[in-house]
C-alpha positions as CSV (number, residue, x, y, z in Angstrom):
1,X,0.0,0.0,0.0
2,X,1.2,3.3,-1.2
3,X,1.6,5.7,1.8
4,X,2.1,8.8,-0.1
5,X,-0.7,11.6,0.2
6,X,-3.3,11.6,-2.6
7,X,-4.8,15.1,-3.6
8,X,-8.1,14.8,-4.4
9,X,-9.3,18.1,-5.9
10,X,-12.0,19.6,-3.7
11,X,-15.8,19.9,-4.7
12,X,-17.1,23.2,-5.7
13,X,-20.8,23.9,-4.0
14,X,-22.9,27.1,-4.0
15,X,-23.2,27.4,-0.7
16,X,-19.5,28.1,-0.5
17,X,-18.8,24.8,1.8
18,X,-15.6,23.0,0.2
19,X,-14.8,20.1,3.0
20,X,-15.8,17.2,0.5
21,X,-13.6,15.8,-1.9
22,X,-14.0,14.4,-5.5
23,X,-14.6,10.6,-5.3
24,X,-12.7,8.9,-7.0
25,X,-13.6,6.6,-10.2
26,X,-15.0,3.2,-9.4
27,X,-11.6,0.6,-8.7
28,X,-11.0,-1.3,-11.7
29,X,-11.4,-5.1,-10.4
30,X,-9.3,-7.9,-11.8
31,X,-11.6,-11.5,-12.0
32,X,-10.2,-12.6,-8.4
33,X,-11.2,-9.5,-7.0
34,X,-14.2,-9.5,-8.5
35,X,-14.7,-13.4,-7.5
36,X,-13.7,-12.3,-3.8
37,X,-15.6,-9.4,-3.7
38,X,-19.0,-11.5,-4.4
39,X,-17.6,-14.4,-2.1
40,X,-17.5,-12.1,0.7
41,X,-20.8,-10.5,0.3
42,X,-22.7,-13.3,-0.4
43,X,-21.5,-15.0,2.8
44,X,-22.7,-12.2,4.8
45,X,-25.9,-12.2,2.6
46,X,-26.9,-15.6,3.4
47,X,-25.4,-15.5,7.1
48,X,-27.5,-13.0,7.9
49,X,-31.0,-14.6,6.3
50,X,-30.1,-17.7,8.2
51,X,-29.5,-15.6,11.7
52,X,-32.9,-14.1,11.0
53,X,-34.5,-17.9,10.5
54,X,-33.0,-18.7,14.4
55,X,-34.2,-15.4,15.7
56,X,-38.0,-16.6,14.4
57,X,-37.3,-19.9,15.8
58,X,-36.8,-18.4,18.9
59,X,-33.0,-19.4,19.1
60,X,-31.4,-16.1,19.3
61,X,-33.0,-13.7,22.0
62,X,-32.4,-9.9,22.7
63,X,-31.9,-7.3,19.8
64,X,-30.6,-8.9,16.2
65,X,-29.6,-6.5,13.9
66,X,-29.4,-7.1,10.2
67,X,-26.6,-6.0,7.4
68,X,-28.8,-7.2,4.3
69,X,-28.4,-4.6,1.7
70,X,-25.1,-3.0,2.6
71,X,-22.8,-5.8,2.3
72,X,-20.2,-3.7,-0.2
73,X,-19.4,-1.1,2.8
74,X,-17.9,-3.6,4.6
75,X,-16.4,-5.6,1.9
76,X,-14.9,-3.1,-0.2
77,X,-13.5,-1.5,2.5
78,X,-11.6,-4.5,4.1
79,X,-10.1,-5.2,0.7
80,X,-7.8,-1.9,1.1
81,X,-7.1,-2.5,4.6
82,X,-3.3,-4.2,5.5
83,X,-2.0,-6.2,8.6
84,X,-3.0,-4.5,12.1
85,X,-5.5,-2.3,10.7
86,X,-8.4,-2.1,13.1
87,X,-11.9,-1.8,12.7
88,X,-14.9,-0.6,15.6
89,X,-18.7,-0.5,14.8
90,X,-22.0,-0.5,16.5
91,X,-24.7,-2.4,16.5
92,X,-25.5,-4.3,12.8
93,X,-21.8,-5.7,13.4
94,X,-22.2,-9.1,12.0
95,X,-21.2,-8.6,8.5
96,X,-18.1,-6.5,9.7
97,X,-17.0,-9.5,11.9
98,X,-17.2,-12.0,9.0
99,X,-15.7,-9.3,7.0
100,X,-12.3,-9.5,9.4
101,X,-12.4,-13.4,9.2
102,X,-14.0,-14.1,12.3
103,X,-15.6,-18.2,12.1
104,X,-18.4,-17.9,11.0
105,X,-19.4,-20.7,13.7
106,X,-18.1,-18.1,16.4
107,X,-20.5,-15.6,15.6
108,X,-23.3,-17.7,15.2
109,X,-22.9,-19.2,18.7
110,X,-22.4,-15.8,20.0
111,X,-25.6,-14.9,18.5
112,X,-27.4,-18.2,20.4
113,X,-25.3,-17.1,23.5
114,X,-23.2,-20.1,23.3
115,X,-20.0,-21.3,25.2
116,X,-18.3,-21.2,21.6
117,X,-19.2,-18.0,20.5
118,X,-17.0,-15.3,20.2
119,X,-17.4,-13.6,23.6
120,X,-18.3,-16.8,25.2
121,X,-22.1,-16.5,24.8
122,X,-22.0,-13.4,27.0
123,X,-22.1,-10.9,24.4
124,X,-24.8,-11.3,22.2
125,X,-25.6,-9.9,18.9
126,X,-24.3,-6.5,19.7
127,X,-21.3,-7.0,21.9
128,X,-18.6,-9.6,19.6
129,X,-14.8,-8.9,19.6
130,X,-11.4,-10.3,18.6
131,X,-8.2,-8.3,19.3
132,X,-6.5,-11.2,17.4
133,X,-8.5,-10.0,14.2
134,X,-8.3,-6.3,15.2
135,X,-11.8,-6.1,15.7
136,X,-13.1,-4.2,18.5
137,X,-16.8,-4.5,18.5
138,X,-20.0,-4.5,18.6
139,X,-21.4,-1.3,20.6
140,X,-24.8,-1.3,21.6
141,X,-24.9,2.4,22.8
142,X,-25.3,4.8,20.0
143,X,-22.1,7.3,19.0
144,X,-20.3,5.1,21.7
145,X,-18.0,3.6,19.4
146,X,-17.0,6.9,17.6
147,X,-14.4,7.9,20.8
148,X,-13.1,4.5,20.9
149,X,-12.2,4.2,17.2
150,X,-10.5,7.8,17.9
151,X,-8.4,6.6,21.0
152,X,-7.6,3.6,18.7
153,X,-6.0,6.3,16.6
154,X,-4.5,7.7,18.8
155,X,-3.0,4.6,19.9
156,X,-1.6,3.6,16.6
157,X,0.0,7.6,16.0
158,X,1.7,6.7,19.8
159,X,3.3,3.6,18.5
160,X,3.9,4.9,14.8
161,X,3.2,1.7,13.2
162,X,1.4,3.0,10.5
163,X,-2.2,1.7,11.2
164,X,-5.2,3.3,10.6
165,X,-9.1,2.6,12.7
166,X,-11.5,2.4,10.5
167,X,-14.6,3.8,12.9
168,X,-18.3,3.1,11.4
169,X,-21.3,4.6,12.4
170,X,-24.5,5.0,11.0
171,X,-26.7,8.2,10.0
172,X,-28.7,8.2,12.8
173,X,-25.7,8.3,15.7
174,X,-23.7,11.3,13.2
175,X,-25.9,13.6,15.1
176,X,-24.3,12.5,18.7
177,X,-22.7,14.9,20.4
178,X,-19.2,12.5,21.6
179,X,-18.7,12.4,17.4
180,X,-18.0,16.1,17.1
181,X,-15.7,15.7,20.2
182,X,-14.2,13.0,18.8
183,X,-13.7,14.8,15.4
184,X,-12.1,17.8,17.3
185,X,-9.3,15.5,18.7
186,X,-9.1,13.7,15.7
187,X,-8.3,16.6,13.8
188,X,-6.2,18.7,16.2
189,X,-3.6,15.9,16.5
190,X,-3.8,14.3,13.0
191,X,-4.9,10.9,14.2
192,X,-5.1,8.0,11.7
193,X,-9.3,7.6,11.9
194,X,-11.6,6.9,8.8
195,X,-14.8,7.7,9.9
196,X,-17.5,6.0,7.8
197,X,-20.9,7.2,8.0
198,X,-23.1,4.2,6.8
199,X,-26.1,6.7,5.4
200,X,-28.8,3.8,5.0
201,X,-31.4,6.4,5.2
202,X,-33.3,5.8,8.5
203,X,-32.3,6.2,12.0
204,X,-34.3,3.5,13.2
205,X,-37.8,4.9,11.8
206,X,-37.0,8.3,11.2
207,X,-35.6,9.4,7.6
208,X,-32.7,11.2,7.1
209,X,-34.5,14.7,5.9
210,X,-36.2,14.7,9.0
211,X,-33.3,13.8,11.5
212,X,-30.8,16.1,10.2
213,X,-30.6,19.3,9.2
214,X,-27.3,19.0,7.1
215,X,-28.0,15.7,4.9
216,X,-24.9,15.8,3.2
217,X,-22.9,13.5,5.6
218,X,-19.6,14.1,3.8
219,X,-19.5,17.7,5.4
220,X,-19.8,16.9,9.0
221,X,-16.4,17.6,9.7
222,X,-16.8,20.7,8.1
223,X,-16.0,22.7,11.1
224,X,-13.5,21.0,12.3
225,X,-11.3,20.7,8.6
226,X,-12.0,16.9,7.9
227,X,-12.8,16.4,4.7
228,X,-15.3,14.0,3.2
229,X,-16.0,12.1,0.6
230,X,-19.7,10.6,-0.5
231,X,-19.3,7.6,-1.7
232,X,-22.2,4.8,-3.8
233,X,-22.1,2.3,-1.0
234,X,-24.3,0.1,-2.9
235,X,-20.9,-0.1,-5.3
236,X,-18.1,-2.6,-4.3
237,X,-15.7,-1.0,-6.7
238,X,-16.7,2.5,-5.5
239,X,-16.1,1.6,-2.2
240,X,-12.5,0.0,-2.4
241,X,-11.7,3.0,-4.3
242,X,-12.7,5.3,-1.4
243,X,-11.0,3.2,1.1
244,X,-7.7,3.0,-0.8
245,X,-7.5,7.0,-1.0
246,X,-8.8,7.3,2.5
247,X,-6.3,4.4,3.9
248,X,-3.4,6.7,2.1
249,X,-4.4,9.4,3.5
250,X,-4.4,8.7,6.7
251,X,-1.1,7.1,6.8
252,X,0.8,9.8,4.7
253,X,-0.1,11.6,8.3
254,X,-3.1,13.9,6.8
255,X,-5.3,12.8,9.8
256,X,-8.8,12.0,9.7
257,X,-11.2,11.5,7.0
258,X,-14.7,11.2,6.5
259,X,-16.5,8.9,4.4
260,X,-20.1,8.6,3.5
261,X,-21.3,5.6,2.4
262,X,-24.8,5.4,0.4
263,X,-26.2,2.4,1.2
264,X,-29.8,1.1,2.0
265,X,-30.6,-1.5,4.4
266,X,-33.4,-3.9,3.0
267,X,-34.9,-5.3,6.9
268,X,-36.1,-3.4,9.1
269,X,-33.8,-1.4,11.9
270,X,-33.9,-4.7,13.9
271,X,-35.7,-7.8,14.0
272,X,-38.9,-6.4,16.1
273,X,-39.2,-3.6,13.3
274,X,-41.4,-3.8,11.0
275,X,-40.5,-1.0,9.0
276,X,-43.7,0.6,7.8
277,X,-42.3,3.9,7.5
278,X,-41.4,3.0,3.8
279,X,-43.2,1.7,1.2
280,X,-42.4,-1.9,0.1
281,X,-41.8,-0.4,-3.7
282,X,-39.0,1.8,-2.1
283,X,-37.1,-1.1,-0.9
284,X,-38.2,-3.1,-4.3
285,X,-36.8,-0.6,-6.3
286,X,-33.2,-0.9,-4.5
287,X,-33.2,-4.1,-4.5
288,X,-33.3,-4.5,-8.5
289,X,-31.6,-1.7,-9.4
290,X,-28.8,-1.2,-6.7
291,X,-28.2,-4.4,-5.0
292,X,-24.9,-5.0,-4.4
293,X,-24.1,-8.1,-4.9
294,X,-26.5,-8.4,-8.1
295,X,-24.0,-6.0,-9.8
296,X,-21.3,-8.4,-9.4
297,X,-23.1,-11.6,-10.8
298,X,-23.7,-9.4,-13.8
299,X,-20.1,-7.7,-14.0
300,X,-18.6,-11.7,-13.6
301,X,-21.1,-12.9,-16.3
302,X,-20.7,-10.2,-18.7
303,X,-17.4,-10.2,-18.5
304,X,-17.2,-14.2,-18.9
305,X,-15.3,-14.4,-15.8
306,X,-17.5,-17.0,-14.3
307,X,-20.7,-18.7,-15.7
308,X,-24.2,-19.9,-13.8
309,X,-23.0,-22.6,-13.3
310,X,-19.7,-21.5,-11.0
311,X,-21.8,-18.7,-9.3
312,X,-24.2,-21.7,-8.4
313,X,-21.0,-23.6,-6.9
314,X,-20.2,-20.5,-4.7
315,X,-24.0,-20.0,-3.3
316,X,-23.7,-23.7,-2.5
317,X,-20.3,-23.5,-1.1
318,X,-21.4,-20.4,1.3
319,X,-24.9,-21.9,2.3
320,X,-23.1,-25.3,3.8
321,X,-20.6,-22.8,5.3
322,X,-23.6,-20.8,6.8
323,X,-25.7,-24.2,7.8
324,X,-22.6,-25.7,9.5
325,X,-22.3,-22.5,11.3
326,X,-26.0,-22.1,12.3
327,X,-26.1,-26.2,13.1
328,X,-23.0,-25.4,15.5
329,X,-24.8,-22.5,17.1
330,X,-28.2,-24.6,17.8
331,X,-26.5,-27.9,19.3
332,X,-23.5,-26.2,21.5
333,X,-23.2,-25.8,24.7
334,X,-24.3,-23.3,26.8
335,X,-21.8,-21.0,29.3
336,X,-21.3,-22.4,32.6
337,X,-22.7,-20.5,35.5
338,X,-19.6,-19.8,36.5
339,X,-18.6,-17.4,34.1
340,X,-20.9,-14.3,35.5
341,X,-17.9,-13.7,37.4
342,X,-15.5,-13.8,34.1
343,X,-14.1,-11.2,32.2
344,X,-15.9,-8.3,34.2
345,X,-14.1,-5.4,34.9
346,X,-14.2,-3.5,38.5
């Protein structure tokens, strides 16, 4: 990875505000990319249809919240990530674990609060991590994350090894207050932090136009001279592109950048949700003209990279990965009682 700065023009706007930059053009894939790219997302696809199948069955309790729909965010974005680069998220965290090669079998027993999930069953849904894979959850408190994913920063500037935390958070949590104090001591030291705004329309129930008064999430760091880029999120390519200037930028020793992914989340906000604040058309229309993982297939046959035939292969290949996973989940065991007094913190 390049560490050089890249100078990406700045956007020109009316109202005068120039904090965003020029995306840059869709990353030109090579077949394996392309191959890994669709491998990736379909796995978190069907992972997460089958973790909604054990939440109906009554095998996972709590909150469950699914990542169908914005599966390139996280995948594009891992694939310009090197060794030691860490990632921090909220709450719809299960494709961003499977994106940093956590077992799939871990996160579905975490999800059934079993002895071999991730977190030993204690966690949940909304609470996985692995500092082996540089993942450091799973927050459940809204904004939380954003301050932790900037001490991470800070933490990698401290040791100058050249890392850079890549801190999600969604629409709805941009208008926390910790972000802004995050994004002031982000800037004013020049700390390594991507922060990526996964815009998937509705905070919970409540659209973007009326939660925020500033819609363009790219500028948020207007005020405190982070720029931003907006980026297709529904657009694998798009999105390794982003990440691979953002990534450079960040260790060329810039300091922080924003990045706004467009993306749209096909379930509700969690499993309880039954979303009737949009219309099913809305979410119709996404899903045949935007879906993610649909541009792929087409890209892969087009291009006669792969045929039906090999695509069919994969879906098979990721569906016994998924059912092994979910079987594993259903038949472990559960924690001993003796591990409410494990791994808290006093």
């Amino acid at each position: 990875m390049a560490t050089a700065a890249r100078k990406a023009p700045a956007k020109s706007r009316s109202d005068g505000k120039s904090s965003a930059l020029a995306a840059p053009k869709p990353a030109e894939f090579t077949k394996e990319e392309e191959l890994s790219a669709y491998r990736h997302m379909l796995l978190i696809r069907r992972f997460e249809e089958k973790a909604g199948q054990l939440y109906g069955m009554g095998f996972i309790g709590g909150f469950c919240h699914l990542y169908i729909g914005q599966e390139a965010v996280v995948t594009g974005m891992k694939m310009a990530l090197i060794e030691g680069d860490q990632m921090i998220t909220a709450y719809r965290d299960h494709g961003h674990m499977l994106a940093m090669d956590l077992s799939p079998r871990g996160v579905m027993a975490e999800l059934t609060g079993r002895r071999g999930g991730l977190s030993k069953g204690k966690g949940g849904s909304m609470h996985m991590f692995s500092k082996e894979k540089h993942f450091y959850g799973g927050h459940g408190i809204v904004g939380a994350q954003v301050s932790l994913g900037t001490g991470i920063a800070f933490a990698n500037r401290y040791r100058e090894n050249k890392n850079v935390s890549l801190t999600y958070f969604g629409d709805g949590a941009a208008n926390q207050g910790q972000v802004y104090e995050s994004f002031n001591m982000a800037s004013l030291w020049k700390l390594p932090v991507i922060y990526i705004i996964e815009n998937n329309r509705y905070a919970m129930g409540t659209s973007v136009s009326r939660s925020s008064a500033e819609t363009d999430f790219s500028h948020r760091g207007a005020s405190f001279k982070i720029p931003g880029i907006q980026v297709d999120g529904m657009d694998v390519r798009a999105v390794k592109a982003a990440g691979d200037l953002a990534t450079e930028w960040c260790r060329a020793g810039n300091g922080p950048l924003i990045l706004e992914m467009q993306t749209y989340r096909y379930r509700g906000h969690s499993m309880s949700d039954p979303a009737k604040y949009r219309s099913k058309e809305e979410v119709q229309k996404m899903r045949s003209e935007h879906d993610p993982i649909e541009q792929v297939r087409a890209r892969l046959i087009e291009k006669g990279w792969a045929s039906e035939d090999d695509l069919k292969a994969i879906d098979k290949d990721v569906r016994d990965i998924v059912a092994d996973a979910a079987e594993f989940a259903q038949n472990d065991a559960e924690p001993d009682a003796s591990e409410l007094w494990t791994d808290v913190l006093l």
